[in-house]
N, C-alpha and C positions, 0 to 999 in steps of 0.2 A: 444654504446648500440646496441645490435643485435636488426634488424630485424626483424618484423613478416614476415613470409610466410604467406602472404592470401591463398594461390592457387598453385597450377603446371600442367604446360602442358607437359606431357609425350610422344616426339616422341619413338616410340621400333622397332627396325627393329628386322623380323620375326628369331625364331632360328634354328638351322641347318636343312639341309632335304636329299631327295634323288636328284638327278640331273635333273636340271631345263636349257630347250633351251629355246634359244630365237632367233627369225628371224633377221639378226643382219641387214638388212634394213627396219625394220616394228617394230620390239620389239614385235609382236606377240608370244604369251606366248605359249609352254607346258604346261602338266602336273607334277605335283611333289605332294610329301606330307612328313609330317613331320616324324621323327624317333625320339628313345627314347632319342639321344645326344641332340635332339635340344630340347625338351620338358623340360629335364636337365637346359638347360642354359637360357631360356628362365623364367623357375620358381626361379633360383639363381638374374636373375636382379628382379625379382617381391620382393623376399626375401630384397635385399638391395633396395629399392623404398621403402619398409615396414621400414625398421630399419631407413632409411633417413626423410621421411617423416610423419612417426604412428607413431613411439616409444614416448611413451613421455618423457623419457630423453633424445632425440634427441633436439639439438639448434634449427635445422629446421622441428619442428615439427609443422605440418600446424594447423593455426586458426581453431578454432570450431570443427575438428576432435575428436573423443574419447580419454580422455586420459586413461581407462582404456582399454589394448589389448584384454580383453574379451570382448568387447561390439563387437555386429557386425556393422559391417559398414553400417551408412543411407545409405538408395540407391539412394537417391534424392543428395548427396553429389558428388558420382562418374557418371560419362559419359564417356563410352568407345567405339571406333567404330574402325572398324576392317578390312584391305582391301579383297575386293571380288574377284578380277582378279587378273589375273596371278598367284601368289604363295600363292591365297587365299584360300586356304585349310592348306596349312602352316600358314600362316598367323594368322587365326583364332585358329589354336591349340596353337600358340603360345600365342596368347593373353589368353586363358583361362589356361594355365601354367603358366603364366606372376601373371594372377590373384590369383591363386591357392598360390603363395607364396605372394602377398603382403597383400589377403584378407585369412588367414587359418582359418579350421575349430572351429569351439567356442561352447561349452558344452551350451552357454546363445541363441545361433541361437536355440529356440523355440519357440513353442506356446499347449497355453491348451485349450484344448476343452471345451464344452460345460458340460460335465459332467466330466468333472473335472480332466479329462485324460492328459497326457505333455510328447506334440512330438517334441522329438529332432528333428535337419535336418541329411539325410541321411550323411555317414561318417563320425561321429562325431561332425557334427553339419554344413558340406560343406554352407558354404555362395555363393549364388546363385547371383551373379552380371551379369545384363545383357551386352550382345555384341549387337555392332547396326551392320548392314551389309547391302548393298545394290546391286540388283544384278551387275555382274559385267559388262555387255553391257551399263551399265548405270553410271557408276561410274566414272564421269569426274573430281574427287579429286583426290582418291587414285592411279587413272590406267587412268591420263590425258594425256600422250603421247600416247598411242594406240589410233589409229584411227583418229589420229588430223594429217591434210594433212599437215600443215604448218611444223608440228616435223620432216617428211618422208623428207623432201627437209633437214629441217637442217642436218641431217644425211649424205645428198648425200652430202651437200656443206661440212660438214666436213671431210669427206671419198674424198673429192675430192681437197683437199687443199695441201698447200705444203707442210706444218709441216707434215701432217698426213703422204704422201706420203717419206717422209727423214725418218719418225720414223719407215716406215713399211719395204724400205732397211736396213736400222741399225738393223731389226730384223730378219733378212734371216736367218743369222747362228742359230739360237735360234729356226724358224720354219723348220730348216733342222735335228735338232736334236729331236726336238720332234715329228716329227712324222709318229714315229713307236711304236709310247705311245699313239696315239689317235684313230684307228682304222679306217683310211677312212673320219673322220672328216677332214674339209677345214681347214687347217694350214695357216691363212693370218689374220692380223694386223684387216682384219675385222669382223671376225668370234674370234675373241680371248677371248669374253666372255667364248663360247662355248668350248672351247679349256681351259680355264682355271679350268671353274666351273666341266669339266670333271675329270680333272687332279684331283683338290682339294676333289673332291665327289670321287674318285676311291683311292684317298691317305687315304682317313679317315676310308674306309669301306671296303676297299678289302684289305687284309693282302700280297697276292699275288702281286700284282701289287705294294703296299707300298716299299714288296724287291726289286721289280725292276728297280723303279724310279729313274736314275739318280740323283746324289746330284743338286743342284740348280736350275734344271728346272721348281720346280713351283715356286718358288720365281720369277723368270724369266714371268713366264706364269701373275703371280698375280700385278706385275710392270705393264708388256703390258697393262691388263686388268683394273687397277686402271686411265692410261692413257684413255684408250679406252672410260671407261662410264668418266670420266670425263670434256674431250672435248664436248660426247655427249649429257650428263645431265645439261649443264652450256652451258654459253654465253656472250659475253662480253659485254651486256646493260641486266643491271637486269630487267628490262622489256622486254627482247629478248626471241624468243620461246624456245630454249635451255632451259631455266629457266621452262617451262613449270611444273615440277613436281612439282617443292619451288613456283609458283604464286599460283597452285590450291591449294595448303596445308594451305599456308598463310591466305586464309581468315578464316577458323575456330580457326585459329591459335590468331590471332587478335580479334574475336569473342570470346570466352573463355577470354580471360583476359577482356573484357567491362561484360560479365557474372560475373567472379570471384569479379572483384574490386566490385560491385554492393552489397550493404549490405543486400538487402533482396532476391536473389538468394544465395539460398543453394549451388553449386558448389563449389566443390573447388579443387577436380580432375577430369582432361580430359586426358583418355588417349588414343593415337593412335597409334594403330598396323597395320606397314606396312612392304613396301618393303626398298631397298637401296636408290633408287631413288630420293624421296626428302631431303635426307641426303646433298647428291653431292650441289643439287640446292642450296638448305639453307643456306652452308656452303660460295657459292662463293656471294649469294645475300646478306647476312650478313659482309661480306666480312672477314672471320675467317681467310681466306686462308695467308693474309699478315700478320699473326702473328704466323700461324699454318698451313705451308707448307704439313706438314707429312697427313694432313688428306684430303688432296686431291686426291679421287679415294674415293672407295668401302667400306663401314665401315662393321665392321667385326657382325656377326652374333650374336642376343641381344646385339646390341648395343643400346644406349638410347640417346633421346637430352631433356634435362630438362629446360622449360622455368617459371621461380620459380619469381609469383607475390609478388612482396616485399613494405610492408607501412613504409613509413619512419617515422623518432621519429617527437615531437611534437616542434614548435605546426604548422609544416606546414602539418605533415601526410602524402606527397606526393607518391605516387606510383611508386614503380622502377623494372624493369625484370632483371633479372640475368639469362645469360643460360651456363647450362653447360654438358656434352658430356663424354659419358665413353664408351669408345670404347670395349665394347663385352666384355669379360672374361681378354683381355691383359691388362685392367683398372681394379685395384680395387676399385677405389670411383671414384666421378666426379670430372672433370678439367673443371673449370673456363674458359670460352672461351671472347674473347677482338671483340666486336661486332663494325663494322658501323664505325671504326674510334676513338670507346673510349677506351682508357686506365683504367680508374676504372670499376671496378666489375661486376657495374650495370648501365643500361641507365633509363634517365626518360619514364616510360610507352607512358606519351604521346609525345614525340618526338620518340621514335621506330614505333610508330601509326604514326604519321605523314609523316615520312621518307618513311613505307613502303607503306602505306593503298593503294597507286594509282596505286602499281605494282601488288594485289590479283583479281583473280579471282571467283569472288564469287559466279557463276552460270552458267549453263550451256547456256545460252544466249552469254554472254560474251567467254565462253566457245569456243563456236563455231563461233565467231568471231576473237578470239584471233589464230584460226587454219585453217580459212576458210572454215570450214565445214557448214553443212546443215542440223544439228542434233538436235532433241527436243526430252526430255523427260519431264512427269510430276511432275518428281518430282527435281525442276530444281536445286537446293541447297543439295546435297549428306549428308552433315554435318551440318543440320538444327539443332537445337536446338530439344528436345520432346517436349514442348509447339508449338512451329512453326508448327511441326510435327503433333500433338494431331489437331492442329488449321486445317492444309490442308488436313488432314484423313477425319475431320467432314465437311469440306466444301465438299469432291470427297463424303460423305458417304451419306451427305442432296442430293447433287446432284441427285444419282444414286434411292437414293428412289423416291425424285420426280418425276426422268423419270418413274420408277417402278409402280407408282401410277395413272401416267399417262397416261397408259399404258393400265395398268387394266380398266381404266376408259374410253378410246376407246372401249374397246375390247367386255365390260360392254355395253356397246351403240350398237356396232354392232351388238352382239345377241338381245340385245331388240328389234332394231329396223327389224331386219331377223326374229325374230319370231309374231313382229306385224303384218309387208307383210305377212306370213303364214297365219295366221290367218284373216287376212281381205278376204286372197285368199280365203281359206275354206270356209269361209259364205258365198260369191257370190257362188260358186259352188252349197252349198245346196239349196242357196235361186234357182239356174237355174235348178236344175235337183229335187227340193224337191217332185213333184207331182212321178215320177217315184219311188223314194226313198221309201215313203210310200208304194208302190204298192206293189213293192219287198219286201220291211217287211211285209206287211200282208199277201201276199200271201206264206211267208214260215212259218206264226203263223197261217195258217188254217184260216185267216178272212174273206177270199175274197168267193162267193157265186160260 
């Protein structure tokens, strides 16, 4: 008997753009933004997310979803949040291209007025699905290696190791022939993001440079580079800061499915759009890599990782996750990935809970201990829930009135009390000088003899 899908967590790495540096000792972001190619591939996985998980003749067609494709989609059903830094202006187009195909416009997205008027939604009917976003100085989920001291030292300790150092010889001849393809850019083992994502962004868009490009050099350039963030995004204790990008993702991750499985939260898609980063981490804290070598380094642009809540048959009903991974456009459906050590399909929910739960970082507390920083935001959970959220707005928003009220009510006392002294001062005045006072008025009313 197939299983229900309760639920799915939707990891999306963002889709193509224009060329994006990074400080390959800091990870400090450039600028970038999205192009038509990636808004493309980006709405093609949205499109197959729809047909996998809406259709209703699909097998894994999720619980309590619409079975008619005209109905617009609750919006209390989906939660989507969206990274802010770094490539979060890609990011975020991606997600709303993402969205554009798996939510399309529906002739039934209206409403009638009052007198009796019926307004479609703009473009034929566009269903408006909110993005959550937070800024990105504050974003210790999505963009949890910047700025965390403890990441900056794993960097140096792997840039200063042996492996690193034999793989950056082995690649001499490789940085001798490229570059005169890269303009001045640093050709070394540790700038090779930089060097690759140049190559790769100047092969797609510039036709020019495309004839130029020796055969096999980005293949070349894209090996070094799957090496490169590999070592750096991973670490050999799943609790090691290497891991950094898979611990902070992990707790919403974990949090969505205690939502999902919960029969009276609505939820039942969570999706997140990010960068590559917690691909890497994911793959090696799950331990995918001992059965699926090939996907160690860089996943390819709209790629997805689908964590799909599954009730088993009766009569224990038990709860099982299945996850699986379609690497960009080079995948046409999803592969089944062998999580943690298991051989079938799917692991019990609460043994994947329990295995990982001690290695997420749930807050920016932990955050900044897990980095040895000295960093506080207010809003210390990035991936709260909207009730959580709705809950900490109304406490900051009673707060801020209070003081507001408070405020006024000094303020309110201070003039009463500055215009009583005024006024007590006045009456001693007339009462001291009141004989002259009189004189002076009647002597300018003609009274005086």
């Amino acid at each position: 008997m197939q299983p229900q899908v309760l639920g799915v967590l939707v990891l999306a790495r963002n889709g193509d753009r224009t060329g994006f540096y990074q400080d390959p000792y800091t990870y400090e972001p450039s600028f970038t933004e999205s192009t038509p190619l990636g808004a493309v591939e980006s709405f093609q996985l949205g499109s197959y997310l729809k047909s996998t998980y809406l259709d209703s003749s699909s097998p894994l067609h999720i619980l309590d979803m619409p079975l008619d494709p005209t109905h617009p989609i609750p919006p209390n059903q989906v939660h989507v949040h969206a990274k802010a830094g770094g490539e979060g202006a890609t990011v975020f187009d991606s997600s709303i291209a993402l969205l554009q195909g798996m939510f399309p416009p529906t002739q039934r997205n209206k409403i009638t007025l009052a007198n009796g008027t019926t307004i479609t939604s703009p473009l034929g009917g566009y269903q408006y699905v909110p993005v959550e976003m937070v800024p990105d100085s504050s974003d210790s989920v999505l963009e949890s290696w910047v700025d965390c001291a403890a990441f900056k030292k794993h960097i140096t300790k792997v840039y200063n190791s042996e492996e690193f150092k034999e793989k950056a010889r082995d690649a001499k001849h490789f940085f001798g022939s490229v570059h005169d393809y890269v303009f001045g850019r640093p050709t070394t083992l540790e700038n090779i993001w930089n060097v690759y994502d140049y190559l790769n962004t100047e092969l797609t868009y510039n036709q020019t440079f495309a004839f130029r490009l020796p055969p096999t050099l980005i293949e070349q350039a894209r090996a070094l580079a799957n090496y490169h963030e590999d070592a750096v995004f991973s670490d050999k204790e799943v609790g090691g800061i290497g891991n950094i990008a898979g611990r902070t993702i992990l707790h919403p991750i974990l949090r969505s499915f205690e939502r999902i499985a919960f029969d009276d939260d609505p939820l039942r898609i969570f999706l997140i759009e990010t960068s590559y980063q917690p691909f890497i981490s994911l793959f090696h804290m799950l331990d995918v890599l001992s059965s699926r070598p090939d996907l160690a380094g860089i996943p390819n642009y709209a790629s997805a990782l689908s964590f799909e809540l599954l009730r088993g048959p009766a009569p224990e009903f038990r709860d099982f996750v299945r996850i699986k991974f379609k690497n960009g456009t080079d995948d046409s459906e999803f592969q089944t990935l062998r999580v943690l050590g298991h051989e079938d399909d799917a692991i019990p929910v609460t043994e994947f809970i329990y295995r990982l739960e001690h290695y997420a970082i749930p807050d920016t507390k932990q955050w900044n201990s897990a980095c040895g920083n000295n960093r506080w935001f207010p809003f210390e959970n990035t991936l709260s829930t909207a009730t959580e959220q709705t809950s900490m707005m109304a406490v900051i928003l009673g707060t801020l009135s209070l003081f507001a009220f408070a405020m006024f009510a000094l303020t309110t006392f201070i003039k009463h009390t500055i215009t009583a002294k005024r006024a007590r001062r006045n009456e001693g005045m007339v009462e001291q000088h009141g004989s002259y006072a009189t004189f002076v008025i009647n002597e300018k009313a003609g009274l005086l003899p």
